[in-house]
C-alpha positions as CSV (number, residue, x, y, z in Angstrom):
1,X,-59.6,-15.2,-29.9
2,X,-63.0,-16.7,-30.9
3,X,-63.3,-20.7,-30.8
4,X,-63.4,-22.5,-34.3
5,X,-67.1,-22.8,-35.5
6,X,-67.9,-25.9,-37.7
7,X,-68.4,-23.8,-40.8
8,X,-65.1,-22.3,-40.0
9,X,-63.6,-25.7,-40.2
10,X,-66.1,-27.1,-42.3
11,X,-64.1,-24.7,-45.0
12,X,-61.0,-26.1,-45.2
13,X,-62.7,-29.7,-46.2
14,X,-63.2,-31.2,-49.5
15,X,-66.7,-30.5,-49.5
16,X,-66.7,-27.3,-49.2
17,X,-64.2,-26.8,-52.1
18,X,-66.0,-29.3,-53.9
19,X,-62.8,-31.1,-54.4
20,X,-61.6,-34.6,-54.5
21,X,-63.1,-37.2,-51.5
22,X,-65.8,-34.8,-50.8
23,X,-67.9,-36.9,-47.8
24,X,-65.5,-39.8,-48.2
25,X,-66.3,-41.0,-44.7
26,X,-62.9,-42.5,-44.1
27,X,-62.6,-40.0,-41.0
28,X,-66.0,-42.4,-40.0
29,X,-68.2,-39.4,-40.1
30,X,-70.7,-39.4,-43.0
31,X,-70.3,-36.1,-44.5
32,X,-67.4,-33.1,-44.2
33,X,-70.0,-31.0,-42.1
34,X,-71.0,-33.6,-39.5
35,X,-66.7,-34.4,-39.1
36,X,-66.8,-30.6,-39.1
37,X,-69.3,-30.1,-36.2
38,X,-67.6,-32.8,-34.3
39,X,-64.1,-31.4,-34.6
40,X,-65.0,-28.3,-33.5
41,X,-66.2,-29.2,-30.3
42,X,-63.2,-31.3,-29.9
43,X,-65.0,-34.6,-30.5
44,X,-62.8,-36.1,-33.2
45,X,-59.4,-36.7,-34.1
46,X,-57.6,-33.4,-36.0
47,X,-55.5,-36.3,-37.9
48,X,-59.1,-38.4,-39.0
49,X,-58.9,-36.3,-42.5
50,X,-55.8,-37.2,-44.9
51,X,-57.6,-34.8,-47.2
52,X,-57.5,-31.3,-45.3
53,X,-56.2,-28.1,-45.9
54,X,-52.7,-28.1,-43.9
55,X,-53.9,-24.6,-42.7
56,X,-56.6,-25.6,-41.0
57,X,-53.8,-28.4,-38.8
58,X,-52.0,-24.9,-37.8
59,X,-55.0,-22.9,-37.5
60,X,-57.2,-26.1,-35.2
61,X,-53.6,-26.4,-33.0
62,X,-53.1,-22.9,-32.3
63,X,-57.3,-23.0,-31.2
64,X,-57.2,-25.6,-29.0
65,X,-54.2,-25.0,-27.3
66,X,-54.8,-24.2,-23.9
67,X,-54.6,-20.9,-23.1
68,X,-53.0,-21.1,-19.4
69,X,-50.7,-24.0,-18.9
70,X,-51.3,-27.1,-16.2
71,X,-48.8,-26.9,-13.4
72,X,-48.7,-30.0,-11.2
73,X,-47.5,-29.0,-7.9
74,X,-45.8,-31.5,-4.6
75,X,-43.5,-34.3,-4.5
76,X,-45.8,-36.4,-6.0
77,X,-47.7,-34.5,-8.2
78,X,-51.2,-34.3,-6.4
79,X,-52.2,-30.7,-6.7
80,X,-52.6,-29.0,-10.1
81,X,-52.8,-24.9,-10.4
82,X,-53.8,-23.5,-14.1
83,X,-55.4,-24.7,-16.9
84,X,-58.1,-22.1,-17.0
85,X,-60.2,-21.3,-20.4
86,X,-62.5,-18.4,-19.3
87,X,-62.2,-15.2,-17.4
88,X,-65.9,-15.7,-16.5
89,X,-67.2,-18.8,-14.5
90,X,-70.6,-17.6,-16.6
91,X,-68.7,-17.9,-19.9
92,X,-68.3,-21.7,-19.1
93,X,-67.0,-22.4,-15.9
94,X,-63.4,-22.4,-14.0
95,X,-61.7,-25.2,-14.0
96,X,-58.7,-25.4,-11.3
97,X,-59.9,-24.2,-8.0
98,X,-57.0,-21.4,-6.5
99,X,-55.0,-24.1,-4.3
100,X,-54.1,-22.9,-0.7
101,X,-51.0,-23.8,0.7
102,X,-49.5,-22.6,4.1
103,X,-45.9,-22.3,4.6
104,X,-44.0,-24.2,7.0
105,X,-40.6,-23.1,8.2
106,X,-39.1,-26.1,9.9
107,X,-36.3,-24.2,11.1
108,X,-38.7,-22.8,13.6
109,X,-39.1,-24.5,17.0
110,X,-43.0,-24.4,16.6
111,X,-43.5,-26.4,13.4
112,X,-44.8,-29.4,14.0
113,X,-47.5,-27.8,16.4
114,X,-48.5,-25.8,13.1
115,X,-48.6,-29.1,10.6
116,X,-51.0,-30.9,13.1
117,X,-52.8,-27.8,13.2
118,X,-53.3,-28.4,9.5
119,X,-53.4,-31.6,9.2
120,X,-55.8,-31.7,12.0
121,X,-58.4,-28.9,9.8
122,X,-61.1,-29.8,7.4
123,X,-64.6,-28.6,7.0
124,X,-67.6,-30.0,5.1
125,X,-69.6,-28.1,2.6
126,X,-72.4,-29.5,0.4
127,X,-71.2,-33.3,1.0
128,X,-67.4,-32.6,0.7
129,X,-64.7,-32.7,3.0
130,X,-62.0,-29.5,2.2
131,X,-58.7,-29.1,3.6
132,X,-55.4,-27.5,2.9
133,X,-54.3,-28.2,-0.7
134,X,-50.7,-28.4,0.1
135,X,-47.6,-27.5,2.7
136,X,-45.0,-25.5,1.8
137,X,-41.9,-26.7,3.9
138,X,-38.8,-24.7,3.9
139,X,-36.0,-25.6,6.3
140,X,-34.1,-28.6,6.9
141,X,-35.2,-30.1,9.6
142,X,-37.9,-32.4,7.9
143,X,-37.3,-36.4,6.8
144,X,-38.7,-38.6,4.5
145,X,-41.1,-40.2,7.3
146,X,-42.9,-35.9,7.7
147,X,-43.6,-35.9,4.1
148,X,-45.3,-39.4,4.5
149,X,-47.1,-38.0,7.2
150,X,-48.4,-35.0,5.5
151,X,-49.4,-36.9,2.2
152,X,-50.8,-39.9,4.2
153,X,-53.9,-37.2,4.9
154,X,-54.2,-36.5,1.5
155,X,-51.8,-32.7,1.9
156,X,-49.5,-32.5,-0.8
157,X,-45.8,-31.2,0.1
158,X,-44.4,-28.8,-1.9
159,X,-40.4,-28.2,-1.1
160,X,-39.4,-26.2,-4.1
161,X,-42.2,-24.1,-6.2
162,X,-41.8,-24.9,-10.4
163,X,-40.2,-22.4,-12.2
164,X,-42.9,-22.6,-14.3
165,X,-45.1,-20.5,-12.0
166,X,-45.3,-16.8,-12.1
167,X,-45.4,-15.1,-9.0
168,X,-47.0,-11.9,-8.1
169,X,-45.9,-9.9,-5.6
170,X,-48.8,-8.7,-2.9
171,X,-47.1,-5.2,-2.3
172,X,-50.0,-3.1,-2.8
173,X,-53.5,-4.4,-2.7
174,X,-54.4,-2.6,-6.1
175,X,-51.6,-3.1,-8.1
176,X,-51.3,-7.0,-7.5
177,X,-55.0,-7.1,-8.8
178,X,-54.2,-5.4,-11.8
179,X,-51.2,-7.2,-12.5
180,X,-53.0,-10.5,-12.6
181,X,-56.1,-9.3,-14.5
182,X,-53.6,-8.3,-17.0
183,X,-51.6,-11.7,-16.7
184,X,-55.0,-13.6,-17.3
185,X,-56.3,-11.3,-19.9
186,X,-53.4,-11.9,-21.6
187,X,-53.6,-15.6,-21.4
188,X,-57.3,-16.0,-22.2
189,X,-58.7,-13.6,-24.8
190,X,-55.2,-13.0,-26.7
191,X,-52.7,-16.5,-26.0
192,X,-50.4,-15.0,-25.2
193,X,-47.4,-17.8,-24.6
194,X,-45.3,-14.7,-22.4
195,X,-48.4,-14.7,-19.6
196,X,-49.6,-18.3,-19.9
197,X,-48.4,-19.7,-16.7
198,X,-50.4,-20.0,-13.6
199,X,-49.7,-17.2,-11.1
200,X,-49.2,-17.3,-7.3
201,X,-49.6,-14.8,-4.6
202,X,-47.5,-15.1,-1.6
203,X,-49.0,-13.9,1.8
204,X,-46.8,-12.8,4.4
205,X,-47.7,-12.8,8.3
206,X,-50.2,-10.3,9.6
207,X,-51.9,-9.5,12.7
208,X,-54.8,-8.3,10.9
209,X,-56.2,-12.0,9.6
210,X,-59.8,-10.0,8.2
211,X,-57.5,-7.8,6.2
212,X,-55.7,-10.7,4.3
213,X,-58.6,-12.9,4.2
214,X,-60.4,-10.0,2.4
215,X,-57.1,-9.9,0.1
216,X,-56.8,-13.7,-0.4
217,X,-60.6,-13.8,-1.1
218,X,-60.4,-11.4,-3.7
219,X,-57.2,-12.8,-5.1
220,X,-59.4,-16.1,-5.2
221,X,-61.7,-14.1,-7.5
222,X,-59.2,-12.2,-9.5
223,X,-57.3,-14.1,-10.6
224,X,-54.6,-16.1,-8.7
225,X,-54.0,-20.0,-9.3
226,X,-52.0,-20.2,-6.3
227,X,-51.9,-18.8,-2.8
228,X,-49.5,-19.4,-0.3
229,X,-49.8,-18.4,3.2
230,X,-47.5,-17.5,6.1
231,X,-50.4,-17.5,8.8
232,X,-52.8,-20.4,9.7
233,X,-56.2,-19.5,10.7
234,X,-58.7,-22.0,11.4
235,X,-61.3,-19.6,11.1
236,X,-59.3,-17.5,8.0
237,X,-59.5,-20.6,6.1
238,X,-63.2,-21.6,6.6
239,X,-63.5,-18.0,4.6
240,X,-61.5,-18.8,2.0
241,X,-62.7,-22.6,1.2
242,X,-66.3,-21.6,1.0
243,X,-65.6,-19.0,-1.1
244,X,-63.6,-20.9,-3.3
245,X,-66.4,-23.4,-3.4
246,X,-68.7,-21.1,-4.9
247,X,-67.0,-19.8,-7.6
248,X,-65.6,-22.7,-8.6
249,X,-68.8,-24.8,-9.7
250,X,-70.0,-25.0,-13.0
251,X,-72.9,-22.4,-12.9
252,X,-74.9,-24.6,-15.4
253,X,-75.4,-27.3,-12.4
254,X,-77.3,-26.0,-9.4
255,X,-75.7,-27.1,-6.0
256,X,-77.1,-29.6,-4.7
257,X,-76.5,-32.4,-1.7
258,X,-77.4,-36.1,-1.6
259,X,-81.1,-36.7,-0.8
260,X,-82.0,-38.4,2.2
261,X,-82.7,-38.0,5.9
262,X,-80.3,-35.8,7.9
263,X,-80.4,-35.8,11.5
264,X,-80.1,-33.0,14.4
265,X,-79.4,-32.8,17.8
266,X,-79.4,-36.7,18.6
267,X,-83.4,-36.7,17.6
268,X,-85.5,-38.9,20.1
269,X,-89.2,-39.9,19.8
270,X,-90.0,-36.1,20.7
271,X,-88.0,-35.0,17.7
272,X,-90.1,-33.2,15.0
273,X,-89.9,-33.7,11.3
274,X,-89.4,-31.5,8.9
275,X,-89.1,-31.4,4.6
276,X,-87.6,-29.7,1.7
277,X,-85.8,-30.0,-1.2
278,X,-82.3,-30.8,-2.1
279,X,-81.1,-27.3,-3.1
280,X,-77.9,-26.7,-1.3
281,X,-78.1,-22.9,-0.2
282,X,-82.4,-24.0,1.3
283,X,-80.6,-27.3,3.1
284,X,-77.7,-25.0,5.0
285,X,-80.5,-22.4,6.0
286,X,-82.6,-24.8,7.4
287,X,-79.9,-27.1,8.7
288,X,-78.3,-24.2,10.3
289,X,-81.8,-23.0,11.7
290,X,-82.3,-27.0,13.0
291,X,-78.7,-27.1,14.7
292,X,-79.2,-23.9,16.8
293,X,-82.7,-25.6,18.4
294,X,-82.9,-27.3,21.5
295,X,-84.4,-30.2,20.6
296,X,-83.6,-33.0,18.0
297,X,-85.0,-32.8,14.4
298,X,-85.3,-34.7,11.3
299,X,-85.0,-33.3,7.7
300,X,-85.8,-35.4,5.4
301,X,-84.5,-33.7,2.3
302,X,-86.3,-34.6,-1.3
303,X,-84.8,-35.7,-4.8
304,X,-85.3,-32.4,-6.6
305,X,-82.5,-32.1,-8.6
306,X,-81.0,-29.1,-6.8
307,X,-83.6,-26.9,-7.7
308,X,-85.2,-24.5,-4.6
309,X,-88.8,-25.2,-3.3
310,X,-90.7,-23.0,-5.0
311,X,-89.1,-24.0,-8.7
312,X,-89.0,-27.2,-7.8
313,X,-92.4,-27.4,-7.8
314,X,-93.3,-25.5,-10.8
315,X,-91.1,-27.5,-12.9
316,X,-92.9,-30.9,-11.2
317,X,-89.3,-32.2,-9.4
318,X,-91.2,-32.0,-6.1
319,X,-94.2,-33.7,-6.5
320,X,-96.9,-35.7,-4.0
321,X,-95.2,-39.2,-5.0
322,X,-91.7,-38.0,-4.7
323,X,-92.4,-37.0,-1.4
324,X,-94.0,-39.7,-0.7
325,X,-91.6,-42.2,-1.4
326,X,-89.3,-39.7,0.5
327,X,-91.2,-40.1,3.7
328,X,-91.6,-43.8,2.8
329,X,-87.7,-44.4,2.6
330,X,-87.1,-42.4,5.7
331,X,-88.6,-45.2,7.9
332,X,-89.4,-42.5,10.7
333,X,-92.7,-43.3,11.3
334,X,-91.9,-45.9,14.6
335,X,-89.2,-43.3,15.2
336,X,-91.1,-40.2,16.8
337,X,-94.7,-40.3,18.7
338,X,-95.8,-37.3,16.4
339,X,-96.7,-38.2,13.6
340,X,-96.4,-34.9,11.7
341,X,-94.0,-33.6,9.0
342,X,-93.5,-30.1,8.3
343,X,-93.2,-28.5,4.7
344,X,-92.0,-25.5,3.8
345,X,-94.9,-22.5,3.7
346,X,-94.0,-22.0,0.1
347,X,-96.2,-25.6,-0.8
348,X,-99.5,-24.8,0.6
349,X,-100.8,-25.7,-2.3
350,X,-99.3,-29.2,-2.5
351,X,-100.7,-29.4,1.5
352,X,-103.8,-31.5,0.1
353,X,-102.2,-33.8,-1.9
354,X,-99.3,-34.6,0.2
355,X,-101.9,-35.6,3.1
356,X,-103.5,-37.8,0.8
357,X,-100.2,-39.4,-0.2
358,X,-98.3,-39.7,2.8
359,X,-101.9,-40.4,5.1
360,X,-100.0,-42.0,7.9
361,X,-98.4,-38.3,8.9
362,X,-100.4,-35.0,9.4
363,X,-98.8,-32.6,6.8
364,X,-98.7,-29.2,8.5
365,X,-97.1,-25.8,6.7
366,X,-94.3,-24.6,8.3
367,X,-92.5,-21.4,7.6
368,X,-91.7,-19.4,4.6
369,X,-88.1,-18.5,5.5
370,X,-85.4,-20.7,7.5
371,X,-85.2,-18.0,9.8
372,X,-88.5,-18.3,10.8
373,X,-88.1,-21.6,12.4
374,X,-86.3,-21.1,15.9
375,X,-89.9,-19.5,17.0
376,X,-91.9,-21.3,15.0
377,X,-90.9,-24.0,16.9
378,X,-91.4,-22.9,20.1
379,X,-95.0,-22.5,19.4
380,X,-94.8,-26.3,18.5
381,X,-93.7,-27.2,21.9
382,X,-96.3,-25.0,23.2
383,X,-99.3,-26.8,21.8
384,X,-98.0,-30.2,22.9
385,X,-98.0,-29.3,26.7
């Protein structure tokens, strides 16, 4: 179902019929059409117009319903599944990221080994710190004091699921796919109040963890809300959370991490410096490339507003004076006995102009590609024996 357009609303106003209180302003707007514009984008009050059409009341309610209900998930409410707008992140962007949850069967002799296993697991991607959305205990050998335990580090505990979930069954790799296309189909494009509840998959125990991380990963994807796992894998999990971090994003803001100096391999005053922008995917290439070297490094990472080197310079976010004041802020310059920085290959035209805004550090191209680095610093060390 299309989204109410301001003319479609604007038609149900007094203006528009040329009726009685046409641009009255007592909804605070100054005309019908600007109350219109705002209204459909869901910047003003439905009820700011005593003069509407009544249709228009039904017609504004039944649009901006949401089309997948909000399910708020634990003992205390932490984690919420649903509440989805779009089928495509491109359309305007997910919302709810699928929330992983691993079982826990206290009845088994193993199970606090497997919560500290959990609770013991995070990762950091792109300046956040992910770990398990939630614990599923079943059993009864669990208190009060576990559940404080497992909240305390920010887990939510979930000991009976909603009935205001819909579950899927994962029987056959194709059909659950279908079956929740279908159920979010249904939910999106036609509002359909019979598949408007958030759906979860639930994983049984395998010995072949790539097989069900492929599964859960494209169960991420298409389209469950929920996933709920009988296995723990450290490694499984990794997967899954990066994944998940990716599609969840809003597409219309690039990835991007916080702009400053970043440090490798406890850097001494041998450590060489290196510089690039704050793009997320060119920072865990070249972090990646910096934490596999043998010797310590510095990175010190520019404001550039997320964009890669090469469009951040031809839209002027990586300039000679921001990475100046970069270099200046790093305070690295009584840190290292060589006084050179390192940009990437793809500003060798900026070379010039950096040198003559930073002049207290040789500027020197590095390489092209992150991959590049582990031998182009070799011949680094080379030329300073």
């Amino acid at each position: 179902m299309a989204e109410l357009s301001g003319l479609s609303v604007f038609k149900y106003l007094p203006a528009a019929k040329k009726a009685e209180h046409t641009n009255c302003k007592e909804c605070g707007f100054a005309t019908c059409m600007a109350y219109a514009l705002k209204l459909a984008k869901g910047a003003a009050d439905i009820n700011a117009c005593k003069y509407m059409d009544d249709d228009l009341r039904k017609t504004f309610a039944r649009d901006m319903a949401k089309p997948q209900k909000e399910v708020m998930l634990g003992i205390n409410k932490k984690v919420k599944a649903g509440g989805e707008e779009v089928l495509f992140r491109h359309d305007k962007t997910l919302l709810t990221p699928t929330v992983l949850c691993v079982e826990v069967d206290t009845n088994n002799n193993d199970f606090n080994e497997k919560i500290k296993r959990i609770l013991d697991y995070k990762i950091s991607r792109i300046n956040k710190v992910f770990k398990i959305d939630a614990i599923y205990l079943k059993g009864k050998n669990f208190n009060d004091s576990l559940i404080s335990e497992i909240e305390n580090e920010d887990i939510s505990v979930i000991t009976e699921l909603p009935n205001t979930l819909m579950q899927v069954e994962d029987e056959n790799f194709k059909n659950t796919v279908e079956k929740l296309t279908l159920i979010r189909r249904s939910a999106i494009e036609t509002k359909d109040e019979e598949f408007s509840s958030p759906t979860f998959v639930y994983l049984k125990h395998t010995d072949n963890i790539k097989k069900l991380c492929a599964k859960a990963g494209y169960y991420i994807c298409k389209y469950a809300n929920m996933l709920i796992f009988e296995d723990f894998d450290e490694t499984m999990f990794s997967t899954l959370l990066t994944l998940r971090e990716s599609i969840f994003t809003d597409p219309q803001k690039p990835m991007q991490i916080e702009p400053k100096v970043y440090s490798f391999n406890n850097p001494d005053e041998n450590a060489i410096i290196f510089l690039t922008t704050n793009f997320a995917l060119t920072y865990f290439a070249v972090a990646g490339e910096l934490e596999a070297l043998d010797i310590g490094t510095y990175l010190i990472v520019t404001p550039s507003d997320g964009m890669s080197v090469l469009t951040a310079w031809s839209a002027e976010k990586i300039t000679a004076q921001i990475a100046a004041k970069a270099v200046e802020q790093s305070e690295l310059y009584d840190k290292v006995k060589y006084k050179k920085i390192y940009i990437p290959g793809l500003l060798a035209n900026m070379q010039e102009e950096l040198q003559n805004a930073i002049p207290d550090f040789e500027i020197c191209l590095g390489t092209t590609e992150a991959y590049m680095i582990k031998d182009f610093v070799k011949e680094i060390l080379k030329s300073r024996q």
